[in-house]
N, C-alpha and C positions, 0 to 999 in steps of 0.2 A: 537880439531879434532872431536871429538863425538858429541859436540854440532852444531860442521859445518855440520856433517852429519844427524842430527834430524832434524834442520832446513831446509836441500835441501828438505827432508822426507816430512814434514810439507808441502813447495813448493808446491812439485809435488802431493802430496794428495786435496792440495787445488784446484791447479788448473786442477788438475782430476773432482773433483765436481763440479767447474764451469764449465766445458766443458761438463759434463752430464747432466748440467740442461742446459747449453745455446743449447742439442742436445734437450732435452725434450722439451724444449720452441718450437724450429724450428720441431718438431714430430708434436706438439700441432696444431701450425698454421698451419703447412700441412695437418694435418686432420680435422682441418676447415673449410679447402677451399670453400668457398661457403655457408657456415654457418655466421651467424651475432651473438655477444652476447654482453649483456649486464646487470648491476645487477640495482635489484627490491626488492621490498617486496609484499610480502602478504597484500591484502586486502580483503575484507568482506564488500559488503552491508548490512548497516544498516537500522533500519526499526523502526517507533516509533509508541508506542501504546501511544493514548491520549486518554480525555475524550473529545466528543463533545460539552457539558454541563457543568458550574460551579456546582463543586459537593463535598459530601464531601466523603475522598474513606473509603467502610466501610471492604475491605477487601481484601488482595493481595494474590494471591494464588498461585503464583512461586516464587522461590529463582532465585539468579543466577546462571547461568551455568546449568537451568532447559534444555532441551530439549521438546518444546512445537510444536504440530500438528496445521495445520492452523484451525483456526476457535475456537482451545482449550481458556477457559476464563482464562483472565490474571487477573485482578482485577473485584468488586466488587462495584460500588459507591451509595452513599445512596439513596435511593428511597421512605422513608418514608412519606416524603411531597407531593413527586408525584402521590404515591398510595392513597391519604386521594384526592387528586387534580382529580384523578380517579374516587372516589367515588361518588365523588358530579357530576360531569358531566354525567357517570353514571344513578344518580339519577336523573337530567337533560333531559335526553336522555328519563328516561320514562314518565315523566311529560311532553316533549311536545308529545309522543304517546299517550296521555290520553288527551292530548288538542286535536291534530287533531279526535279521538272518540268524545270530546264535541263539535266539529265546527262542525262535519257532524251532530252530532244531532240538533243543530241549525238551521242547514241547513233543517231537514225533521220539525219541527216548522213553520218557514218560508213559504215551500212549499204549507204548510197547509191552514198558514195567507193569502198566497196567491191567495190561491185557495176559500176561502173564501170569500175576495174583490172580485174575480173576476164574484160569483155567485151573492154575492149581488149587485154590480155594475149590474150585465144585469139585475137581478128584477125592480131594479129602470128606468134602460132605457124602462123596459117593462111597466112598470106602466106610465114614463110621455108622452111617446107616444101613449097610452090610454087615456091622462088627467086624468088620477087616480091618479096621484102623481108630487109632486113638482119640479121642475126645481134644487133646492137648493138638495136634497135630492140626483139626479144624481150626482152634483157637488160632494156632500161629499162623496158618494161612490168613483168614480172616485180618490179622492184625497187619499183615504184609501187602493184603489189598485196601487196608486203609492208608497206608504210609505212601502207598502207589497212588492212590487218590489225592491225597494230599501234595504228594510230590509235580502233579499232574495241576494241580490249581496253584502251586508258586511257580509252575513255570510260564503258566496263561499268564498269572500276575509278574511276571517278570518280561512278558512281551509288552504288555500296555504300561510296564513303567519305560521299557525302551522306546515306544513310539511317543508317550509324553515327553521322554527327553529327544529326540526326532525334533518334535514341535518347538522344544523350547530353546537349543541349536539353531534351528532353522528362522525361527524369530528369531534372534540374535544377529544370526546373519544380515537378515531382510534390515533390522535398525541399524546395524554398522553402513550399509550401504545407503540409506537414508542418511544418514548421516554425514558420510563421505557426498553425496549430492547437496548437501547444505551446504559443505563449504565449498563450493561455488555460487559464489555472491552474485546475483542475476538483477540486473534493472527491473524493480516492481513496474515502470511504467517507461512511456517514451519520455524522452527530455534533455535537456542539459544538462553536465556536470557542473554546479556550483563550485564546491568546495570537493579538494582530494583530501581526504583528514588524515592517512597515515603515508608510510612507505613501507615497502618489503622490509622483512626480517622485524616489526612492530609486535608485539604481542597484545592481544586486545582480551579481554571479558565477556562473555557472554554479551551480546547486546551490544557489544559495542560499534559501533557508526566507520565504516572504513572512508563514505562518500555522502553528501546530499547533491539532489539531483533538482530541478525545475519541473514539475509535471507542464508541460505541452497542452495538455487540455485545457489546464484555467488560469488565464490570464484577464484579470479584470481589474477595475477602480471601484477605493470605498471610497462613498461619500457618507456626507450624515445631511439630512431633512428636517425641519419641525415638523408636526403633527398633520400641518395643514396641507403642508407638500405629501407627505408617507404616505397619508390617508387619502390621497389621489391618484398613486401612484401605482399600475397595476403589472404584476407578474409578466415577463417575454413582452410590455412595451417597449418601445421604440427611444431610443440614448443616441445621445454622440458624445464622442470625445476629445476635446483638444488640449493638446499637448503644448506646455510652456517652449518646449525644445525644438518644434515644428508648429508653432499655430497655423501658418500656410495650408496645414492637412487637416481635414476630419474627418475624425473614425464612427462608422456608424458600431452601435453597443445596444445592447439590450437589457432589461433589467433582469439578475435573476436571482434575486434577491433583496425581501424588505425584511431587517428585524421585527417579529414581534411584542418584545420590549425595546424600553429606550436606553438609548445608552447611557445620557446623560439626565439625571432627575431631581429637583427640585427636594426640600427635604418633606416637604407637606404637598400635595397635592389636591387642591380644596376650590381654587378658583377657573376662568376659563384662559384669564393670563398666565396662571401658574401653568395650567394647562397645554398650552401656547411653548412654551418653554422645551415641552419635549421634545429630546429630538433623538433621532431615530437612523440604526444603520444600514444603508444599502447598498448593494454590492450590483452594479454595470459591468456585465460580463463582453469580450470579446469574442469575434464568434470563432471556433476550432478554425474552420477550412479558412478564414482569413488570415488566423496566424501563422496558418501551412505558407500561404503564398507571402508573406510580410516579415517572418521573422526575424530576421536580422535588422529589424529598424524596431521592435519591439522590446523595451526596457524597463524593467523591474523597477520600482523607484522614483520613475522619471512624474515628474508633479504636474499636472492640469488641472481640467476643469472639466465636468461632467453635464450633459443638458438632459434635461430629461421633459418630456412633452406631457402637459399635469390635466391639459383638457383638450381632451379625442377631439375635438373639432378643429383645433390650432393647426394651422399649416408650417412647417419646417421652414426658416426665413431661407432666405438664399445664401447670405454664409456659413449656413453650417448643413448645406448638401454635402452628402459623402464626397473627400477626395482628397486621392490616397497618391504617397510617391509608385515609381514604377517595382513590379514585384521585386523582391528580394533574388541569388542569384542561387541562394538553396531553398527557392521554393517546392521541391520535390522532398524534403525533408520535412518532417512537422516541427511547427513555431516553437521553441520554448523562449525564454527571458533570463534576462540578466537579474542576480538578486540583487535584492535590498533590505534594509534592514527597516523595521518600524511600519504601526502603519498611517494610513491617512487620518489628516486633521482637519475639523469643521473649518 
């Protein structure tokens, strides 16, 4: 008899608790109504720092999980071949400046030569049309102020081939030094260091990746939608996010991001079920200045659920009002994330 009666006990306790969750369930969706959800993860743009130059790196000057300002130097790569590659051109550069000063002085020679044939040429014409002097005598003048002419036009052409070599030294220079400012590897953006991928004394390829970095600015969850949710669903509306890791929080998000195709497609599409079927990616962005003051509770990876508000008239229920732990303690830093690898699944 006692144990008939634990067991009714038992019963009616269990199906007390199913009946208050199958109430909670039907709360849940009525306070829905008009809300779409789905789960996501955290992702983080990534960002890679290379070298544009095969080089060899002679020094890396972040760890991982540094927090680096844009522009701040990541690595270090050798430059000592290029600085000596500098010197000589350089030295280049001012040897043909001291050429184009020896062509104009050739050039005031010439002028000279010139002007020399060109007195003695008239004495002679003066002389044989007197008959004071010989016919042969004009000839060689004459031939002497053509050779002064000529001598006078390779030395003009010998100054502008010294100032195109000028230019083409001085280029030289101007790209070694370009160059030499390559190899210092500078943070394209703000963010995290992910990954350090080499150490000093590495020799890398053209291209090659010394660090990846978290861009700071975008930090969001992908989710995916059918057709009927995407096609409700309007550009900078209103998102939350909760987090597996902290559901106690939520993150207000925004959408900034709906695919124009679908990701996932039926092989025929011909009916309104088929139809139905597509589903679609979209991207619930967080907003910059929140991740400024949050970042270090901000994590790449980390799996939720994404709510997005699919008719303007729906009011926000009351669990999923923003509410956030207290600020992070490098809130004066901008947010980046922790990576992850993959991304979010329907």
């Amino acid at each position: 008899m006692r144990f008939t009666t634990i067991l009714v006990i038992l019963v009616l306790l269990g199906g007390a608790a199913a009946g208050y969750v199958f109430w909670q369930e039907r709360q849940s969706e009525a306070a829905l109504a008009g809300f779409a959800v789905a789960n996501g993860r955290i992702e983080v743009e990534r960002v890679a720092v290379a070298t544009k130059y095969a080089a060899r790196v002679a020094a890396m000057l972040v760890d991982e999980g540094d927090i680096v300002a844009k522009g701040q130097v990541v690595a270090e790569m050798d430059t000592a071949e290029l600085k000596a590659d500098l010197a000589e051109a350089q030295a280049n550069e001012r040897q043909a400046k001291e050429a184009i000063g020896q062509a104009q002085a050739e050039i005031g020679i010439r002028e000279a030569d010139l002007e020399l044939a060109e007195i003695e040429l008239k004495r002679a014409t003066t002389l044989e049309r007197k008959s004071v002097g010989p016919v042969a005598e004009v000839e060689r003048r004459q031939a002497q102020r053509d050779v002064a002419v000529a001598a006078l036009k390779g030395a003009e052409a010998g100054v502008e081939n010294a100032r195109a070599a000028l230019l083409a030294a001085a280029a030289r220079v101007e790209r070694l030094r370009t160059v030499i400012a390559d190899m210092t590897l500078r943070a394209p953006t703000e963010g995290r260091v992910e990954y350090r991928l080499v150490k000093a004394g590495e020799v890398l390829a053209a291209g090659g990746q010394v660090a990846t970095l978290l861009d700071l600015a975008d930090v969001h969850m992908v989710v995916f939608f059918p057709t009927a949710v995407a096609g409700r669903v309007g550009l900078d509306s209103e998102a939350r996010i909760v987090l597996d890791a902290a559901p106690e929080f939520v993150i207000p998000a925004r959408v900034s991001f709906v695919a124009a195709e679908a990701q996932f497609t039926p092989k025929f599409v011909e009916t309104k079920t088929e139809r139905d079927k597509l589903t679609y990616r979209i991207k619930v962005a967080i907003d910059h200045d929140l991740l400024v003051k949050y970042r270090d509770y901000v994590k790449a990876g980390l799996t939720g659920n994404a709510y997005l508000k699919v008719d303007a008239a729906a009011t926000w229920p009351d669990f999923l009002t923003p509410k956030l732990p207290p600020p992070s303690n490098g809130a004066s830093s901008t947010a980046p994330a922790d990576a992850a690898q993959g991304s979010a699944n329907p």
